[in-house]
Structures are given as structure tokens and as C-alpha cells.
C-alpha positions as CSV (number, residue, x, y, z in Angstrom):
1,X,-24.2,-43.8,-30.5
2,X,-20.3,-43.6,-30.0
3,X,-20.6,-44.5,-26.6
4,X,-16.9,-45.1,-25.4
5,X,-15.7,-42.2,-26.8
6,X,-18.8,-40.1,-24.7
7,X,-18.1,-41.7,-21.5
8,X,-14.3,-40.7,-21.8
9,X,-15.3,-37.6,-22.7
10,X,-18.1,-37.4,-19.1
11,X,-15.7,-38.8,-17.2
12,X,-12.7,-36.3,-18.2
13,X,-15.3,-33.2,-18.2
14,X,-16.2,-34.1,-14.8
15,X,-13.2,-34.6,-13.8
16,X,-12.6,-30.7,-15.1
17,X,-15.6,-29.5,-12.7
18,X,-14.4,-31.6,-9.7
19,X,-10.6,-30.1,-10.1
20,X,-12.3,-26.5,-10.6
21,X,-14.3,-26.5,-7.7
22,X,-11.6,-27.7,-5.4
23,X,-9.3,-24.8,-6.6
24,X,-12.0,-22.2,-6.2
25,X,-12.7,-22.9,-2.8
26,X,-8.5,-23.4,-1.4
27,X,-7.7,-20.0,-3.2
28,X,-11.0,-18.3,-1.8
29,X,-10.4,-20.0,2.1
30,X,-6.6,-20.3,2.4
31,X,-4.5,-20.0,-0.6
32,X,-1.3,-21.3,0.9
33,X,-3.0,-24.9,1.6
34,X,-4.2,-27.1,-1.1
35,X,-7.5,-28.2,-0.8
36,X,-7.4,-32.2,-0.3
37,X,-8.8,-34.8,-2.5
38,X,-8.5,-33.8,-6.5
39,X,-5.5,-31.4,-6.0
40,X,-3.2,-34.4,-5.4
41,X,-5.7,-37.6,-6.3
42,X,-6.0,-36.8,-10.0
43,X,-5.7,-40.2,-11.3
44,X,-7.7,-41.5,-8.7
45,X,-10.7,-42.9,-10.1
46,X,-13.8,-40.9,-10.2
47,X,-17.3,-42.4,-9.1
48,X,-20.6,-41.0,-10.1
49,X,-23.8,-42.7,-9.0
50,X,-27.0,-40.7,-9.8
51,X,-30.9,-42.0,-10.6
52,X,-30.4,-41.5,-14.1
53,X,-28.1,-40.2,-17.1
54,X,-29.4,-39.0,-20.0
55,X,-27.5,-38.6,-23.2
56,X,-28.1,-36.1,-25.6
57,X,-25.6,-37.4,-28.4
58,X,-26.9,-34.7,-31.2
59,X,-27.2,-31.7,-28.7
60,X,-23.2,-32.8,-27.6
61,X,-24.7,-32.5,-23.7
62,X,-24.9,-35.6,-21.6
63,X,-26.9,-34.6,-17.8
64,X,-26.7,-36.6,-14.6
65,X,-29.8,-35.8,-12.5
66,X,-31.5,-37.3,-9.0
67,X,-28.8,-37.1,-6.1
68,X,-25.9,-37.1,-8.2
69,X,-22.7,-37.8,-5.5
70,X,-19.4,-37.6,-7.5
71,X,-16.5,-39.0,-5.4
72,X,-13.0,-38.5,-6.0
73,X,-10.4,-39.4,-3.6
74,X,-11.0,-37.3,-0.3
75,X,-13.4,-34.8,-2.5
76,X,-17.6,-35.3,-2.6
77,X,-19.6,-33.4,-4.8
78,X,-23.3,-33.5,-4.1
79,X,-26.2,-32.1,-6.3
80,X,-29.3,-32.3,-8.1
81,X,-28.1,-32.1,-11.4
82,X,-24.5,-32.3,-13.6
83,X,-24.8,-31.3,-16.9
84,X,-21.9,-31.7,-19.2
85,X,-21.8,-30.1,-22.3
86,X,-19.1,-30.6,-25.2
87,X,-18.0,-29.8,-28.7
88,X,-16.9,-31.7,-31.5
89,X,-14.0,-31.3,-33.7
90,X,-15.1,-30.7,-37.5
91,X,-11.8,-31.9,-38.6
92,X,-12.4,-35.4,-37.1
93,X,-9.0,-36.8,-37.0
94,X,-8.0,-40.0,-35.7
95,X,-10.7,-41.7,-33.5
96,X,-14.2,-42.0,-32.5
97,X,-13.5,-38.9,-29.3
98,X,-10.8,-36.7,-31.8
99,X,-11.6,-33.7,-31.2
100,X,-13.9,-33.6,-28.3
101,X,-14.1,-31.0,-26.0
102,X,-15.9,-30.2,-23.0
103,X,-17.4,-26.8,-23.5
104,X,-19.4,-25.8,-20.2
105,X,-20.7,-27.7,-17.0
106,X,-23.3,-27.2,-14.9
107,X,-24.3,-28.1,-11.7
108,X,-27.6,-27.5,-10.5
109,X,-28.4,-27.2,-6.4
110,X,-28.2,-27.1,-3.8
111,X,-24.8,-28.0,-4.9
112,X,-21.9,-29.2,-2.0
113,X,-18.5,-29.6,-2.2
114,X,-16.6,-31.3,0.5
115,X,-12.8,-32.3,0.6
116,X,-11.2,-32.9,3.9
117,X,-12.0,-30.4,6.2
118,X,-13.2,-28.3,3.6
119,X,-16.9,-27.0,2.7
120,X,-18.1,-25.3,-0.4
121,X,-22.0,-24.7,-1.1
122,X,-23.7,-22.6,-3.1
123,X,-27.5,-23.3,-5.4
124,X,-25.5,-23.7,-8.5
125,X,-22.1,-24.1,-10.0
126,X,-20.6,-23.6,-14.0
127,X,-17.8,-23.7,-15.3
128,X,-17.0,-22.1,-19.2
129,X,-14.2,-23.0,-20.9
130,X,-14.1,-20.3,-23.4
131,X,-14.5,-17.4,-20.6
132,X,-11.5,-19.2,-18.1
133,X,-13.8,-19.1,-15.1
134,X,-15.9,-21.1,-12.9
135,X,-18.5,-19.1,-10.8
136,X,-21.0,-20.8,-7.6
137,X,-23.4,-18.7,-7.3
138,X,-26.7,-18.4,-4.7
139,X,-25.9,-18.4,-1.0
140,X,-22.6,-19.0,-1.3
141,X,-20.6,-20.6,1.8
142,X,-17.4,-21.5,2.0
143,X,-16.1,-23.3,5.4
144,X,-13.1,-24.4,7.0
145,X,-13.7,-25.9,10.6
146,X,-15.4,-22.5,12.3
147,X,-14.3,-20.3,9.7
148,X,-16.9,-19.4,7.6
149,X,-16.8,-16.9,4.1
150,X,-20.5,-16.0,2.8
151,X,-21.3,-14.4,-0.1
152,X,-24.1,-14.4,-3.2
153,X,-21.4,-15.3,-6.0
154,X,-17.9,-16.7,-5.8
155,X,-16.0,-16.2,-8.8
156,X,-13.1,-17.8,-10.5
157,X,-10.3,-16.6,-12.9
158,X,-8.5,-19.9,-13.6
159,X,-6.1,-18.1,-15.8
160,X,-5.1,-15.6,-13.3
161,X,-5.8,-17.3,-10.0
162,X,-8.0,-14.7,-9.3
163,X,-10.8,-15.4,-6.9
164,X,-13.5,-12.8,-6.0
165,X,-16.4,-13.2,-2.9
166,X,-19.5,-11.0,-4.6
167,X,-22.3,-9.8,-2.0
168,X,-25.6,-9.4,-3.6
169,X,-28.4,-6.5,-3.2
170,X,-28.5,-5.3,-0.2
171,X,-26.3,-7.9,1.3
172,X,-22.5,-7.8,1.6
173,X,-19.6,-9.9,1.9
174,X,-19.4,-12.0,5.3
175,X,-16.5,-14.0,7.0
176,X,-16.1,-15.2,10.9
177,X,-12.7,-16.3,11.2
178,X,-12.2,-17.8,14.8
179,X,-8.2,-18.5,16.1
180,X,-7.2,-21.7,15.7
181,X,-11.0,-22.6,14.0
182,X,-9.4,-23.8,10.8
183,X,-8.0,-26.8,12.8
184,X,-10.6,-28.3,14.5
């Protein structure tokens, strides 16, 4: 098993998911403040410590499960499960990771994202690389101080910035936005 070249690739995947989360829930709760920790800690290091990970070397999927807690900088991701899955370059090329590519990532709830002052829950969250979005989806929260914005699915454009709130059934869109509540 090429196991340097995976771990840079898990590491650099996760790193994708972290980023994408953050971004999803600043542009969805206050687009003209950055949402701390990955935003502006990119090469911070990233921790994951979870009760297992499992490699799937000849599926290309690699899956984190039993209280996984990601930590980057200011940012915390909680969740049962993180499953990365990634591609391979045909070509080959030059070394052991040429090529690689994360595909899609998955994590699998209750899922919580916390940065700062910053909350972002849902029961599961994926990003896919080829569609350009990353979607939380199931009871959907998103928190600043008192200000709260509920939904059933949150979805991301990455390309266009574009973030959309989605009731579900018979529910609809909720937010409470208190004066002053996003600074306390």
C-alpha cells in the first residue's frame, strides 16, 4: 500500500471539506465576515483523531469513523463518520500520489461545525467535486450568537458563491435574528 502518498492525499481532501464547510456557513450567516479558523489558518496543521481509519486502497476511499473531531486552527468539526473518496490519474506521472484527486467527501451525523462564534449542524454533509457544491443536509442550523437560520438542506455553489437555505415538506425556511445577537 502507497501509504505516504494516501495520507497526503486524506490530509489534503480533508482539508477540502473543512475549507468548504467554513465557506458555506459565513456566506449562508453573514457574507461580509469571514468565518474564523480555515479561512485565514490554511497552513495550519490539521488534527484528526477518531476510533478507527480504515483504508480502502483498491476502492480509492479511505473512512474515518467513531467520534471523528477534525481541528483546524479556530475551526472543529465533529461527526460520526468522514469518508474520503479519491481518483487516480491513469497517466501516472511522476510519483507515488501523481495524479490523485479527491473526488467526493462525506460526513456522516450528526455532523457540527464550529469556528469562532460560529455554529453549523446538520445529519450529514458532502461535498462533489465534479458538481462544484457542497450540500448539509437534515435539520440544518446555522448559528451566530442568538441568531439562528434553520432549514432541511443548505446548499453550496462554490463556483458561483451561491448559497441556498431549502425548507423541506411541509416545513419552511426559519431565521431569528436578534439586534446586536451576532455579538454576544
Amino acid at each position: 500500500m502507497r501509504w505516504n502518498a494516501l495520507a497526503r492525499v486524506l490530509l489534503l481532501g480533508f482539508g477540502i471539506v473543512v475549507a468548504l464547510l467554513m465557506t458555506v456557513s459565513a456566506q449562508a450567516q453573514n457574507p461580509d465576515r469571514a468565518f474564523g479558523g480555515l479561512g485565514s489558518e490554511s497552513d495550519a496543521p490539521i488534527r484528526i483523531d477518531a476510533d478507527r481509519l480504515d483504508v480502502f486502497d483498491r476502492e480509492n476511499r479511505a473512512v474515518y469513523a467513531g467520534n471523528v473531531v477534525a481541528v483546524q486552527g479556530d475551526t472543529t468539526i465533529r461527526c460520526a463518520e468522514l469518508t474520503i473518496h479519491f481518483e487516480r490519474n491513469p497517466t501516472g506521472g511522476g510519483g507515488d500520489d501523481a495524479g490523485d484527486a479527491i473526488r467526493r467527501i462525506e460526513c456522516a451525523g450528526p455532523v457540527t461545525i464550529l469556528s469562532e462564534d460560529q455554529v453549523a449542524t446538520g445529519d450529514q454533509a458532502v461535498y462533489d467535486r465534479a458538481s462544484g457544491q457542497m450540500v448539509i443536509s437534515g435539520n440544518v442550523a446555522l448559528s451566530q450568537g442568538r441568531n439562528v437560520t434553520r432549514g432541511e438542506r443548505l446548499v453550496y455553489d462554490i463556483d458561483r458563491g451561491v448559497a441556498n437555505v431549502e425548507s423541506g415538506g411541509t416545513q419552511r425556511v426559519r431565521g431569528l435574528f436578534v439586534p446586536g445577537g451576532a455579538d454576544e
